[in-house]
VOBA-1610 file (N, C-alpha, C; in pm, whole numbers, padded with zeros to 5 digits, always signed):
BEGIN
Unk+05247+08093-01447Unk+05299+07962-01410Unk+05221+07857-01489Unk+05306+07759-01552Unk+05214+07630-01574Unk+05167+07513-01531Unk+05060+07523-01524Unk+05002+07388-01474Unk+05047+07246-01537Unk+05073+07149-01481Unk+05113+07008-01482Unk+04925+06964-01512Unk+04939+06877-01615Unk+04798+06795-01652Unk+04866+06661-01607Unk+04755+06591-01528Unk+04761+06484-01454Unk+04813+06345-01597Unk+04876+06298-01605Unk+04899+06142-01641Unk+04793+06100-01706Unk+04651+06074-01620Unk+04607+05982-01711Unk+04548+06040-01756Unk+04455+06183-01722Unk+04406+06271-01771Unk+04451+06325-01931Unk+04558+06309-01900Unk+04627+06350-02052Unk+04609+06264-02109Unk+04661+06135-02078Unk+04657+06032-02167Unk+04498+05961-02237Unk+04409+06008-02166Unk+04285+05958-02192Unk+04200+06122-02301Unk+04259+06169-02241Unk+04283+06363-02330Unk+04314+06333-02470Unk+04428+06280-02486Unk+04473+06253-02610Unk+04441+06108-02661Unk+04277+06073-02660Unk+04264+05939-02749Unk+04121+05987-02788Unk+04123+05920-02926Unk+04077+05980-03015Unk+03888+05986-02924Unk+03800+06054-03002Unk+03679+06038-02991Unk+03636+05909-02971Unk+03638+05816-03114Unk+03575+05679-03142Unk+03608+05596-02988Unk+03706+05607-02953Unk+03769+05486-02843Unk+03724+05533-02719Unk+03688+05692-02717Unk+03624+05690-02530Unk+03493+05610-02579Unk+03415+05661-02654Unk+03243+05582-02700Unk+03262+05450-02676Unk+03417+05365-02744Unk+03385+05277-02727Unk+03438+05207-02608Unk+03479+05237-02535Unk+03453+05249-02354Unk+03374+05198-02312Unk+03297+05337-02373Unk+03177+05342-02266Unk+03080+05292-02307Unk+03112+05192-02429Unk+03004+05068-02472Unk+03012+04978-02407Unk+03137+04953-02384Unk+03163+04811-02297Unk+03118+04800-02184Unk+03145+04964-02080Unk+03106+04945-01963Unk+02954+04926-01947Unk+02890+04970-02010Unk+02743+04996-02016Unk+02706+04839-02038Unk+02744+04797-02168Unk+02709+04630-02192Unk+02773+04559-02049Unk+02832+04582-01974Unk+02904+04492-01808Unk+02814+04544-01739Unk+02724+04657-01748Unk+02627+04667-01655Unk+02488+04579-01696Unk+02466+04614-01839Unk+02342+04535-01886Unk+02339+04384-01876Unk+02473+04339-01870Unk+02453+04178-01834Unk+02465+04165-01718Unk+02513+04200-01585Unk+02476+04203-01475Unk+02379+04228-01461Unk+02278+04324-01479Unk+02144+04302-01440Unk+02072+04193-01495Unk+02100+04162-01623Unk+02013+04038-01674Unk+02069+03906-01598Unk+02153+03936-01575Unk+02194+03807-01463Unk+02124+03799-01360Unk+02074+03948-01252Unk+02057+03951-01171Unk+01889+03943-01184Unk+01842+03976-01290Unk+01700+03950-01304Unk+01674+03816-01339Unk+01730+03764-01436Unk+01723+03639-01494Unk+01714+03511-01296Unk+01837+03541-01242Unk+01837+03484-01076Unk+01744+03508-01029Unk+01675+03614-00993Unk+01528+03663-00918Unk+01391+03623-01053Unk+01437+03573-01162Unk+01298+03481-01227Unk+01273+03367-01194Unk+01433+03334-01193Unk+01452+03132-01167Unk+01388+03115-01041Unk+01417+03227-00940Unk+01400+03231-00793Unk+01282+03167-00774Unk+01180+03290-00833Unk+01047+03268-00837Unk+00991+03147-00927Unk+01022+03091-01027Unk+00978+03006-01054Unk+00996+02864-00971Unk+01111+02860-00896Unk+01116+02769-00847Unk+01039+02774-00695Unk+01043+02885-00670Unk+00916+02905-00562Unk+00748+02884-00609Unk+00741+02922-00708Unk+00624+02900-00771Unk+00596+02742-00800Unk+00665+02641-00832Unk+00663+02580-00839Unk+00635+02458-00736Unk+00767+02502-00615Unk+00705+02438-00489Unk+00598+02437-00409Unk+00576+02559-00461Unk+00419+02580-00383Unk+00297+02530-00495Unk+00324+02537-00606Unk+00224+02445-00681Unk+00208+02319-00632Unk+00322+02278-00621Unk+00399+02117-00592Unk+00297+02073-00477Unk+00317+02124-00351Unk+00248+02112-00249Unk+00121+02171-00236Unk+00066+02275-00329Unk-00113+02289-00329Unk-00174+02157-00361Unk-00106+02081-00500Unk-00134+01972-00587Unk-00130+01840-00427Unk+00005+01834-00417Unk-00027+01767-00252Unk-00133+01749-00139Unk-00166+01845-00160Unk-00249+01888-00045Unk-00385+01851-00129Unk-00398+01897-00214Unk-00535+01851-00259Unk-00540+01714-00302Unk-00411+01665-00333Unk-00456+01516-00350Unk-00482+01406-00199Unk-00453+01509-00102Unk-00442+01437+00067Unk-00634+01489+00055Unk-00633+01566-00009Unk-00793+01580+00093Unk-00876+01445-00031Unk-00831+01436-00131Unk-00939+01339-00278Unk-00914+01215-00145Unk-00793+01162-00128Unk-00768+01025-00120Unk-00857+01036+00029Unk-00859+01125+00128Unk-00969+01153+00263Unk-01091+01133+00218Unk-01126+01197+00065Unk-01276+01172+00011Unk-01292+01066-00005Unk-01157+00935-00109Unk-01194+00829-00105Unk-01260+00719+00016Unk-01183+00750+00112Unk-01251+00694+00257Unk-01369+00715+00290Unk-01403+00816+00249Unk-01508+00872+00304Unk-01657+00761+00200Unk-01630+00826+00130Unk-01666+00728+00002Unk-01715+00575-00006Unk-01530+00487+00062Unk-01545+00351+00106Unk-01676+00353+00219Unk-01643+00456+00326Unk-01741+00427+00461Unk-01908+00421+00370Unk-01943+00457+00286Unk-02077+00507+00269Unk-02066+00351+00143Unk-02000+00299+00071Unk-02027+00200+00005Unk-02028+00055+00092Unk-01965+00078+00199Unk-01937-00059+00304Unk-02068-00051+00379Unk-02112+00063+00446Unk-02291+00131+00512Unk-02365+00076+00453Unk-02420+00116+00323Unk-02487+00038+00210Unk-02468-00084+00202Unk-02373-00194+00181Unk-02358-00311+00232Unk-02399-00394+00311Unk-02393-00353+00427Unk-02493-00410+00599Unk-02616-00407+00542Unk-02709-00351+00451Unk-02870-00354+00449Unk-02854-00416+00246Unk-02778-00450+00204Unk-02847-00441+00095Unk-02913-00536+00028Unk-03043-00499-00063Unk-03103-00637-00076Unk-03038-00670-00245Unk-03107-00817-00221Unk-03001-00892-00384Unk-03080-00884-00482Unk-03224-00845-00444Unk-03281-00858-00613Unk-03310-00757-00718Unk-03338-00628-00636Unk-03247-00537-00689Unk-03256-00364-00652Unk-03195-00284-00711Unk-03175-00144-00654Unk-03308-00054-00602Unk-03263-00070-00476Unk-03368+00072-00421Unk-03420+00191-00579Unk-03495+00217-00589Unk-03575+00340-00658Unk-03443+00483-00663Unk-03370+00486-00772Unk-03335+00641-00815Unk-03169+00570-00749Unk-03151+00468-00712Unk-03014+00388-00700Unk-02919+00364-00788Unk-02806+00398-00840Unk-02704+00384-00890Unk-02706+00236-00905Unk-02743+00147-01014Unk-02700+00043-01054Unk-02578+00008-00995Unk-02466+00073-01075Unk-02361+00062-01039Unk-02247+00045-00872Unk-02367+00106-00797Unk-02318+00104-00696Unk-02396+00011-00632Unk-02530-00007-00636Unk-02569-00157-00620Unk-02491-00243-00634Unk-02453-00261-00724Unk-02327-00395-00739Unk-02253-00407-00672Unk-02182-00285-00666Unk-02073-00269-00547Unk-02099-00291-00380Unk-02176-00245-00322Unk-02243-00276-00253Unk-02276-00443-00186Unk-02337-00486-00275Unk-02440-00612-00294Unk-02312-00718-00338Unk-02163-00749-00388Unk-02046-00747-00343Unk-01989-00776-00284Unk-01999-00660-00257Unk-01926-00637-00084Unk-01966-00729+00030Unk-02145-00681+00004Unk-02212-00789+00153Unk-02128-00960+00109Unk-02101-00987-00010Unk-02087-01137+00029Unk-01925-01167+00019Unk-01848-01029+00081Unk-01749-01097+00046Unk-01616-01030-00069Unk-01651-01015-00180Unk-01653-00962-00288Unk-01574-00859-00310Unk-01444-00834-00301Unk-01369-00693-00318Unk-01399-00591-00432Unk-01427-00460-00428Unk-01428-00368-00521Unk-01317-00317-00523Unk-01262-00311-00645Unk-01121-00241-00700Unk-01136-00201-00765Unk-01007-00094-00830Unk-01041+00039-00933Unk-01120+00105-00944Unk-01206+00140-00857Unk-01325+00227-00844Unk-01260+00373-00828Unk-01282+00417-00929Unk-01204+00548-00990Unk-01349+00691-01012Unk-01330+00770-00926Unk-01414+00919-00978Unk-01333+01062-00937Unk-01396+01109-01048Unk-01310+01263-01086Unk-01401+01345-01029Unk-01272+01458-00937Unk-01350+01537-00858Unk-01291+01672-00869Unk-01323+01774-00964Unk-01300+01892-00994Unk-01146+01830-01094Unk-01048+01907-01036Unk-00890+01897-01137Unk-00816+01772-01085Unk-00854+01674-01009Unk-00805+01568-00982Unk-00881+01414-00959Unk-00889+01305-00910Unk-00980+01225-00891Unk-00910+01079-00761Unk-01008+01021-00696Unk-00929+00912-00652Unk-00955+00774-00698Unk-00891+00720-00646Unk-00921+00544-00709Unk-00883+00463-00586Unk-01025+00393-00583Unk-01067+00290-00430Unk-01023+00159-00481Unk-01004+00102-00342Unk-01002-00032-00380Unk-01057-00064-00202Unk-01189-00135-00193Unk-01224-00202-00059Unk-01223-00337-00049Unk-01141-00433+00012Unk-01084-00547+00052Unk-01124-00612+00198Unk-01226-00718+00199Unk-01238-00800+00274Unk-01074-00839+00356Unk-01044-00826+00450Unk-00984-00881+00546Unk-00940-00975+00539Unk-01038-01098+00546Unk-01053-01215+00545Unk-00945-01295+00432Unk-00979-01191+00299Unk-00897-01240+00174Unk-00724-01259+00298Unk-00670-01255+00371Unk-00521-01256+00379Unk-00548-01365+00544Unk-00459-01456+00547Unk-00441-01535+00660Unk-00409-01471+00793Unk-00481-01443+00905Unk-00427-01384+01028Unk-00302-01494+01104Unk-00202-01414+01089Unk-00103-01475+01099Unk-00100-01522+01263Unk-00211-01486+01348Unk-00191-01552+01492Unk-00270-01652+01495Unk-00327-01725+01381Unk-00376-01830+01400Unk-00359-01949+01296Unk-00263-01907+01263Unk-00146-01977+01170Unk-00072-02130+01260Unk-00130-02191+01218Unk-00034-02338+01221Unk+00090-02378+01179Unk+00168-02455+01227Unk+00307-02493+01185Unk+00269-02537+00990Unk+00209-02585+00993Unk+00164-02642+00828Unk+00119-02543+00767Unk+00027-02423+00842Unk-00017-02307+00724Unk+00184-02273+00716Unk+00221-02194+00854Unk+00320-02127+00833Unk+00428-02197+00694Unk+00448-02320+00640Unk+00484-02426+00548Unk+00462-02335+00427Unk+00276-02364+00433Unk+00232-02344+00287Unk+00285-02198+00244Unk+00280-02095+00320Unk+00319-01999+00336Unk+00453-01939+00290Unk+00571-01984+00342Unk+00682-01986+00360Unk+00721-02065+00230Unk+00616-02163+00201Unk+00684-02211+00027Unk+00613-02112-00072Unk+00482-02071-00076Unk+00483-01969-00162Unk+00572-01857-00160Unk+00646-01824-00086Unk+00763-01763-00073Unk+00874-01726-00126Unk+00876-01879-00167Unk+00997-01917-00229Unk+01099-01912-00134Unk+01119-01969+00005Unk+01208-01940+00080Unk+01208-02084+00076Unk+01397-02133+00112Unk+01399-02274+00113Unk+01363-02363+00216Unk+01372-02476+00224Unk+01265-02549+00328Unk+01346-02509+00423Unk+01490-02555+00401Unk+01579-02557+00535Unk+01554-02456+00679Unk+01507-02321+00608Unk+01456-02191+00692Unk+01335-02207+00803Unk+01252-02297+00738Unk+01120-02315+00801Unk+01111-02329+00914Unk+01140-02374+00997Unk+01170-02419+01111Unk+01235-02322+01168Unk+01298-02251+01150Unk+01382-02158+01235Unk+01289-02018+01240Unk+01216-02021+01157Unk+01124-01863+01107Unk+01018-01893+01219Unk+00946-02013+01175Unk+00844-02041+01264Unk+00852-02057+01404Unk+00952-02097+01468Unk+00968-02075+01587Unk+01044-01934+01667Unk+01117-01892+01625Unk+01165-01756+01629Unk+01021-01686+01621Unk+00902-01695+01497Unk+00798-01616+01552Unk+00741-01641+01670Unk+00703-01764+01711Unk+00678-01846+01829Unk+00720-01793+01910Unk+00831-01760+01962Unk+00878-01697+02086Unk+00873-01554+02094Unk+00854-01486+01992Unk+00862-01344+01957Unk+00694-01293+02000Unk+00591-01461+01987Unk+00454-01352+02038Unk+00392-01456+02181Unk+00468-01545+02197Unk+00416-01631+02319Unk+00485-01560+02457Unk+00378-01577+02571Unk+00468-01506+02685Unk+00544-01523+02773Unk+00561-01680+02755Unk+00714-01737+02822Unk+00823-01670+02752Unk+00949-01754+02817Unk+01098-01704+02775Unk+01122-01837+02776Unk+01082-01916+02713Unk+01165-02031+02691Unk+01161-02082+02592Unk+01304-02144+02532Unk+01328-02102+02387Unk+01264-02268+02325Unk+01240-02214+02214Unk+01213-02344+02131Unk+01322-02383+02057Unk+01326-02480+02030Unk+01397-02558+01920Unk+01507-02472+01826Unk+01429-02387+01774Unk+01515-02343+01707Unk+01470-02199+01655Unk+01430-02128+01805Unk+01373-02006+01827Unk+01462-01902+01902Unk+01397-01812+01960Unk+01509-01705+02016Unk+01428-01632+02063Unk+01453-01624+02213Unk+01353-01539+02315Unk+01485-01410+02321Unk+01463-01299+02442Unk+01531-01183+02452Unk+01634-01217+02461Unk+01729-01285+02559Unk+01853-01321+02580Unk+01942-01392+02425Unk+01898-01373+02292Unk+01934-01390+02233Unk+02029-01277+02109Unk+02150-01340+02131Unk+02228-01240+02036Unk+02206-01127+01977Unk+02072-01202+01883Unk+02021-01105+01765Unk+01961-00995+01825Unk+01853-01036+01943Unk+01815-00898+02032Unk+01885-00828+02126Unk+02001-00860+02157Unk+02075-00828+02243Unk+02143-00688+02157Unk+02200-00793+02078Unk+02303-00671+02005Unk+02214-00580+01930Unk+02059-00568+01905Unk+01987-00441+01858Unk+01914-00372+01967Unk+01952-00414+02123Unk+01892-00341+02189Unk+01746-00329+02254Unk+01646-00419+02238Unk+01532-00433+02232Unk+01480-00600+02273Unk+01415-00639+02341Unk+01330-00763+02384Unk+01183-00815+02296Unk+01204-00932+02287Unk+01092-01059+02225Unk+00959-00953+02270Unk+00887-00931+02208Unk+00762-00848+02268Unk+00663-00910+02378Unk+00664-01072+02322Unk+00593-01176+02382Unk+00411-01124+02426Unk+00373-01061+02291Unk+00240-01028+02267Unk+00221-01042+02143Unk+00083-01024+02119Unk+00046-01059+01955Unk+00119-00930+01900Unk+00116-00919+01755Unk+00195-00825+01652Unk+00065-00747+01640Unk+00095-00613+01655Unk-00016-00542+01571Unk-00024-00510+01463Unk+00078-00517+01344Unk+00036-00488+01237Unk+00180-00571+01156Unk+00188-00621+01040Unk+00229-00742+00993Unk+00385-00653+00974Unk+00408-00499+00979Unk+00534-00449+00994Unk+00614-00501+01094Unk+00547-00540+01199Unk+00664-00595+01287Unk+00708-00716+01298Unk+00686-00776+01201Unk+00735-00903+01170Unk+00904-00855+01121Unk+00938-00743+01106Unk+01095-00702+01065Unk+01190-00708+01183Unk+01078-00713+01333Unk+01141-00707+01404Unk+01208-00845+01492Unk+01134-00942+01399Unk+01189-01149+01449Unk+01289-01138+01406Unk+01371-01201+01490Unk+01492-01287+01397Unk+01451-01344+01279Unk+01539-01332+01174Unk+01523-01413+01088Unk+01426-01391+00956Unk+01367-01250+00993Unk+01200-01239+00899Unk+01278-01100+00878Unk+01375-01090+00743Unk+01446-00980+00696Unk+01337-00926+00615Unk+01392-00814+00556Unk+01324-00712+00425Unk+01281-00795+00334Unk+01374-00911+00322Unk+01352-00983+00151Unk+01249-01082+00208Unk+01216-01132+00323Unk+01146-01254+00372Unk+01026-01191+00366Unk+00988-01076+00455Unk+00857-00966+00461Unk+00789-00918+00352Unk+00869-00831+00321Unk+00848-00781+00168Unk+00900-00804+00027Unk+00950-00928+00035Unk+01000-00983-00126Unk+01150-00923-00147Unk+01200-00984-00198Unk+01336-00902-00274Unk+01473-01012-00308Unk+01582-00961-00288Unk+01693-01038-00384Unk+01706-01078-00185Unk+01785-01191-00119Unk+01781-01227-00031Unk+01907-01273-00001Unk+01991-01174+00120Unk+02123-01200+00083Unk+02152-01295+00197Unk+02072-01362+00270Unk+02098-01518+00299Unk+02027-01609+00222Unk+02006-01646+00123Unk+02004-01744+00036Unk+02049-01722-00063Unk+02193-01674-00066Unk+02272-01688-00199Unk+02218-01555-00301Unk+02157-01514-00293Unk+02081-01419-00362Unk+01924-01436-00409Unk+01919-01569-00392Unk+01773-01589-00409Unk+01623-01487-00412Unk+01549-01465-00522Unk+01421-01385-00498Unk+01339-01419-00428Unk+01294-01363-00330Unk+01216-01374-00263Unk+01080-01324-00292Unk+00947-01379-00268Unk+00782-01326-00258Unk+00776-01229-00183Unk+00770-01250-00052Unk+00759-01198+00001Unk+00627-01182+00114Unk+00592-01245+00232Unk+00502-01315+00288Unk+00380-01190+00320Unk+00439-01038+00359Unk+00309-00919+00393Unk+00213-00944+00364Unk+00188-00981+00148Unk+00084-00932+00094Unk-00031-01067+00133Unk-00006-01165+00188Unk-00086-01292+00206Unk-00145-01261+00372Unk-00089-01199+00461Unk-00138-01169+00592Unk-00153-01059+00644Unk-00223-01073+00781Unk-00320-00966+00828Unk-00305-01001+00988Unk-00319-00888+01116Unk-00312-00933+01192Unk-00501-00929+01269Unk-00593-00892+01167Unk-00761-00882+01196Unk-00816-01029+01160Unk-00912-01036+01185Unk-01007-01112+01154Unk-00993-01241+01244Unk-01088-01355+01217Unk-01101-01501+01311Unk-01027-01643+01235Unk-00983-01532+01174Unk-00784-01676+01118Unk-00901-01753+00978Unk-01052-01737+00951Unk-01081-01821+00819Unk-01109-01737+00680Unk-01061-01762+00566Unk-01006-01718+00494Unk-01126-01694+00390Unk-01138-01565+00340Unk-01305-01564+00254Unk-01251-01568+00121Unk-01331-01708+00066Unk-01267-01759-00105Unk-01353-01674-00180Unk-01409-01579-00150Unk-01463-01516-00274Unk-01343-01353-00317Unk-01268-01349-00235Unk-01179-01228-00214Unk-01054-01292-00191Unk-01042-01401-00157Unk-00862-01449-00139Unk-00818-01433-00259Unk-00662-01379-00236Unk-00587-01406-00390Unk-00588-01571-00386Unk-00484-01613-00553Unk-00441-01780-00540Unk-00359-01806-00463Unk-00248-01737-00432Unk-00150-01773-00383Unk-00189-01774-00190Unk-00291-01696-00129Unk-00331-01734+00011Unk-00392-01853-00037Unk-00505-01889-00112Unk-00606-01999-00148Unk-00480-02109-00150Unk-00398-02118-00197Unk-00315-02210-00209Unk-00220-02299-00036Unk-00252-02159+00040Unk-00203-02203+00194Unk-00298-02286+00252Unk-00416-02306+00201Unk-00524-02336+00311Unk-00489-02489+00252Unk-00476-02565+00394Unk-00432-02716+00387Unk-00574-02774+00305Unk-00562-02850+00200Unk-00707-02925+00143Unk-00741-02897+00020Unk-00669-02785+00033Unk-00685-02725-00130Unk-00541-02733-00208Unk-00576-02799-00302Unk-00479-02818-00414Unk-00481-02688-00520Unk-00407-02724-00631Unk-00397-02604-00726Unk-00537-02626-00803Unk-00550-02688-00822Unk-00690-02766-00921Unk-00820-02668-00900Unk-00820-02776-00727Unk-00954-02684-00628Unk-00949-02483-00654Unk-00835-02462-00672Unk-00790-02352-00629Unk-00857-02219-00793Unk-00801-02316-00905Unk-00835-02258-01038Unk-00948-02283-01053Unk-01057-02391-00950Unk-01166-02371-01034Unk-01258-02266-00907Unk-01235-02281-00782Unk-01269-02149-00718Unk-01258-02039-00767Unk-01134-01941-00884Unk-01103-01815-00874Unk-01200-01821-00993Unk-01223-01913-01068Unk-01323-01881-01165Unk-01447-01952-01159Unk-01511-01989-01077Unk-01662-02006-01038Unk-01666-01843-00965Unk-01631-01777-00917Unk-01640-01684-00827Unk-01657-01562-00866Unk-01671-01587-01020Unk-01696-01481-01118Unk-01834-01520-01142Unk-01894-01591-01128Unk-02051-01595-01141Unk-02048-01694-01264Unk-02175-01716-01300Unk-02279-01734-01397Unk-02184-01672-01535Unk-02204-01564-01550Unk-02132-01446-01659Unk-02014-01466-01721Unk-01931-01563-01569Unk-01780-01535-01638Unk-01711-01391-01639Unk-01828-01279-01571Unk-01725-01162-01571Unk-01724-01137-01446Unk-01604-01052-01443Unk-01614-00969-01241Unk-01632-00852-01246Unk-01694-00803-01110Unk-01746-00682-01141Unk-01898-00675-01125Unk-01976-00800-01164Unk-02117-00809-01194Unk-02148-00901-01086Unk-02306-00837-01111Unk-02374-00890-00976Unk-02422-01017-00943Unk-02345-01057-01005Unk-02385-01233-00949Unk-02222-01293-00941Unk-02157-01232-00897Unk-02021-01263-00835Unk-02018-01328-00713Unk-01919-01394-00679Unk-01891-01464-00534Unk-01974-01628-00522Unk-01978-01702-00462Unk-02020-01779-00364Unk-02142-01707-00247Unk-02240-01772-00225Unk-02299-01771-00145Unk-02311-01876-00021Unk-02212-01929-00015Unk-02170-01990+00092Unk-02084-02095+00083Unk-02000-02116+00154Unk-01869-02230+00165Unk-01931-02359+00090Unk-02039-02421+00128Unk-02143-02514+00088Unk-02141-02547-00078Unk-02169-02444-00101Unk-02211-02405-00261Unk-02045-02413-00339Unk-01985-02368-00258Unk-01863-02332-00351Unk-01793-02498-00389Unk-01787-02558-00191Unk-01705-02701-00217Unk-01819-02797-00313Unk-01902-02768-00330Unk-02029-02875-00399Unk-01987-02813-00552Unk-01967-02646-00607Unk-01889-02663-00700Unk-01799-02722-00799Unk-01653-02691-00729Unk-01571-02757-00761Unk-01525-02942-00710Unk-01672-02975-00621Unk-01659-03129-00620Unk-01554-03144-00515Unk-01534-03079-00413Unk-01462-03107-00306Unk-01550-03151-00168Unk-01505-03233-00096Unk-01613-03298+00034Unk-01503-03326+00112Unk-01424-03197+00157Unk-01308-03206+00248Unk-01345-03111+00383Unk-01417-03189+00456Unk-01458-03094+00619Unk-01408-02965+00684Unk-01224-03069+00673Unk-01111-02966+00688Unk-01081-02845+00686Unk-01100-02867+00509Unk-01090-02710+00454Unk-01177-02665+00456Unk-01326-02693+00458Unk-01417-02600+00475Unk-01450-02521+00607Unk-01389-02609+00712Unk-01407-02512+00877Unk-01286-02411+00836Unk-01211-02401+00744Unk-01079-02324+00734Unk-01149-02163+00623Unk-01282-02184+00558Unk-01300-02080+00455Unk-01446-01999+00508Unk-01484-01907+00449Unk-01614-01834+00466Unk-01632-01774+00316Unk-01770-01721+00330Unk-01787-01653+00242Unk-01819-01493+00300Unk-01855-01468+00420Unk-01830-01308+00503Unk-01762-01300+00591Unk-01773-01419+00725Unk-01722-01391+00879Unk-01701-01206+00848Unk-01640-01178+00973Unk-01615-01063+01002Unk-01624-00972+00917Unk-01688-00801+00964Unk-01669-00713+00853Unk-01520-00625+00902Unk-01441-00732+00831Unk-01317-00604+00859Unk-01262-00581+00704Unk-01243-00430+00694Unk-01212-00426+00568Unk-01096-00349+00546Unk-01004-00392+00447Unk-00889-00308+00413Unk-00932-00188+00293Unk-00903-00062+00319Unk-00939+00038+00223Unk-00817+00125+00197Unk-00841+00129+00049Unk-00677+00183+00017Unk-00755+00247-00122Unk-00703+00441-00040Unk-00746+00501-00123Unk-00597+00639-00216Unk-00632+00628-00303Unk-00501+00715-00362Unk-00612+00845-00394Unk-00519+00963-00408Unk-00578+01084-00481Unk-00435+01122-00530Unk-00505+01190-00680Unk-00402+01263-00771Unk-00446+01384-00836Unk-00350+01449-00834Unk-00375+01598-00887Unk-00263+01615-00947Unk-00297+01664-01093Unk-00173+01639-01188Unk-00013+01587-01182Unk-00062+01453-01164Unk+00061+01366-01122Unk+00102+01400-00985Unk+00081+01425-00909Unk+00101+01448-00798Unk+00016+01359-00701Unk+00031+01251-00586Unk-00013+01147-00554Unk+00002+01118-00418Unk-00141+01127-00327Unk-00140+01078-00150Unk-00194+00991-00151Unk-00174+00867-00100Unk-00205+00732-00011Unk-00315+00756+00083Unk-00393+00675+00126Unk-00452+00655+00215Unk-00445+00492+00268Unk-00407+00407+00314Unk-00479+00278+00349Unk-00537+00249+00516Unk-00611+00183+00522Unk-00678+00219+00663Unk-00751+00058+00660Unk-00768+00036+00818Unk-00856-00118+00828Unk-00973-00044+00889Unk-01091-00094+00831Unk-01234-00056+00901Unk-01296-00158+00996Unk-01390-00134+01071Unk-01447-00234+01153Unk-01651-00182+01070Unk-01670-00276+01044Unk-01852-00223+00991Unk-01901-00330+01077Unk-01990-00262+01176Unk-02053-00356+01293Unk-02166-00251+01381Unk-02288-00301+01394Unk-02403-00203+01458Unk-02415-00066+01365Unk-02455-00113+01246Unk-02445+00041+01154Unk-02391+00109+01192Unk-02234+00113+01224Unk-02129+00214+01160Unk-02031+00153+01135Unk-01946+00223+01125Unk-01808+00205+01038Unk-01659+00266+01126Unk-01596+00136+01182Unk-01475+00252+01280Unk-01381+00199+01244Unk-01304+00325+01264Unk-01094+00282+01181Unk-01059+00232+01316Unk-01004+00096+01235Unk-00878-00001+01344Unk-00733+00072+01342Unk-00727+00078+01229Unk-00569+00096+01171Unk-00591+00236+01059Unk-00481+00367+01053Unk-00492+00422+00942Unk-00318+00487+00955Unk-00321+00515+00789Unk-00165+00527+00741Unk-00210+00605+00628Unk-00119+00733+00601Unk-00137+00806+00473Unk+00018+00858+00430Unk+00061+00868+00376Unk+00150+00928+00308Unk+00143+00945+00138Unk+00266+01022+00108Unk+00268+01076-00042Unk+00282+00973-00127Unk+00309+00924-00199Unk+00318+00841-00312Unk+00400+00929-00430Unk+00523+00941-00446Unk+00611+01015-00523Unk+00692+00926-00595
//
């Protein structure tokens, strides 16, 4: 009997040699690029795992530099409370003498930059004082204020009292203020606090004191107008008088008595003798000295300035590890030889 050969069997029976080989080239090459696909996916995998976890070692070590920087500030602000002016303790860092010796009068250190193994941080310690405490702000500071701003006059009045009711502990409205029963708080749900502000963020929460008013920007109630932006001039620490050896111009410019004049020849007497900053004969040694300076004999403004009051200090420390970048800023209290956090805030910097 004869057997029947299957269809394809035959048909694949009868083709030549060259064409099964080359078959079974093709199939073989559909396997070899599937795996290189599938390896090539499990490289990317890992690199991109490798990567995130670099990402965040680099993180992490730049959270502990910018912790060192604090640490750092506390021991240069310590040194401060005792230091003498004529000159460095025995086996003393010059350099940090200065810093130090500074500090006691006032004197902000910035860019203070050191490298610590594969990364480094960079300090900056800030008198307090340099920024106006906004709870002891007058209708006329709130003015000077509100015009360095660049906000138009028309506003003034409505900002300033709206804050007014937002930290006084009545409910009764001013002029052209807004206690709880008002619209704006109504419809977000939340009441006038009618206590002081603890930290100059909640000024977002007045009527009227938007993103662009707080923190500067394009201002979409005044037409588009740029705004300054009022944060970087206030503080809610210190005894409301303003230390001219650390104020920027633009706070120096709020303090009623002082003109622009007074103002340019303060930021540069305040560099010393030298003409440079940085060096140890920086600052004013007392309100006295400074208005006898620049030839001012205005009472006013001088119950309005210091050259130390309070040790409260703003410290704002960064750490980086190959481009990779954590924040630190924090308010200190230096009082009875030590050093205690009022306020602290850290995040990434990306």
């Amino acid at each position: 009997m004869t057997r029947r050969r299957h269809p394809a069997r035959a048909a694949n029976a009868s083709l030549p040699p060259s064409s099964r080989r080359g078959s079974a080239l093709i199939i073989a090459l559909w396997v070899l690029l599937a795996l290189a696909l599938l390896v090539s996916g499990f490289a990317f995998d890992m690199a991109v795992e490798a990567g995130v976890t670099g990402h965040y070692r680099n993180r992490l070590k730049a959270q502990y530099l910018a912790q060192a920087g604090v640490e750092q500030a506390r021991s240069v602000i310590m040194r401060s409370l005792d230091v003498k002016s004529d000159a460095p303790e025995e086996d003393e860092d010059e350099d940090a003498w200065v810093r130090a010796l500074n500090l006691s009068r006032g004197v902000a250190v910035s860019g203070m930059t050191i490298e610590l193994g594969a990364g480094r941080f960079t300090l900056d310690i800030i008198p307090e004082q340099g920024r106006r405490n906004v709870h002891m702000l007058a209708d006329e500071d709130w003015e000077e204020i509100l015009d360095q701003a660049n906000i138009p006059q028309e506003r003034w009045g409505a900002l300033i009292d709206c804050f007014n009711d937002w930290v006084d502990e009545g409910d009764e409205h001013r002029l052209l203020g807004a206690e709880s029963d008002d619209s704006f708080y109504e419809d977000r749900g939340y009441e006038c606090k009618n206590a002081a502000l603890d930290t100059i963020d909640e000024l977002l929460l007045i009527k009227g004191f938007s993103q662009a008013v707080v923190f500067g920007g394009v201002s979409e109630e005044d037409d588009g107008e740029t705004l300054e932006g009022i944060a970087r001039w206030l503080t809610t620490w210190g005894d409301g008088k303003v230390n001219l050896n650390t104020a920027s111009r633009e706070v120096l410019l709020t303090v009623s008595g002082l003109n622009e004049q007074d103002v340019e020849a303060l930021l540069e007497g305040r560099k010393g003798p030298d003409g440079v900053e940085g060096t140890k004969d920086d600052g004013f040694d007392s309100v006295e000295k400074a208005m006898s300076y620049i030839g001012l004999t205005n009472p006013a403004a001088a119950e309005r300035l210091t050259t130390k009051g309070e040790s409260i200090l703003r410290v704002v420390s960064i750490g980086e590890v190959e481009g990779v970048r954590n924040g630190i800023w924090c308010i200190l209290r230096a009082a009875d030889k030590k050093v205690t956090p009022l306020f602290w805030r850290e995040e990434p910097l990306e």
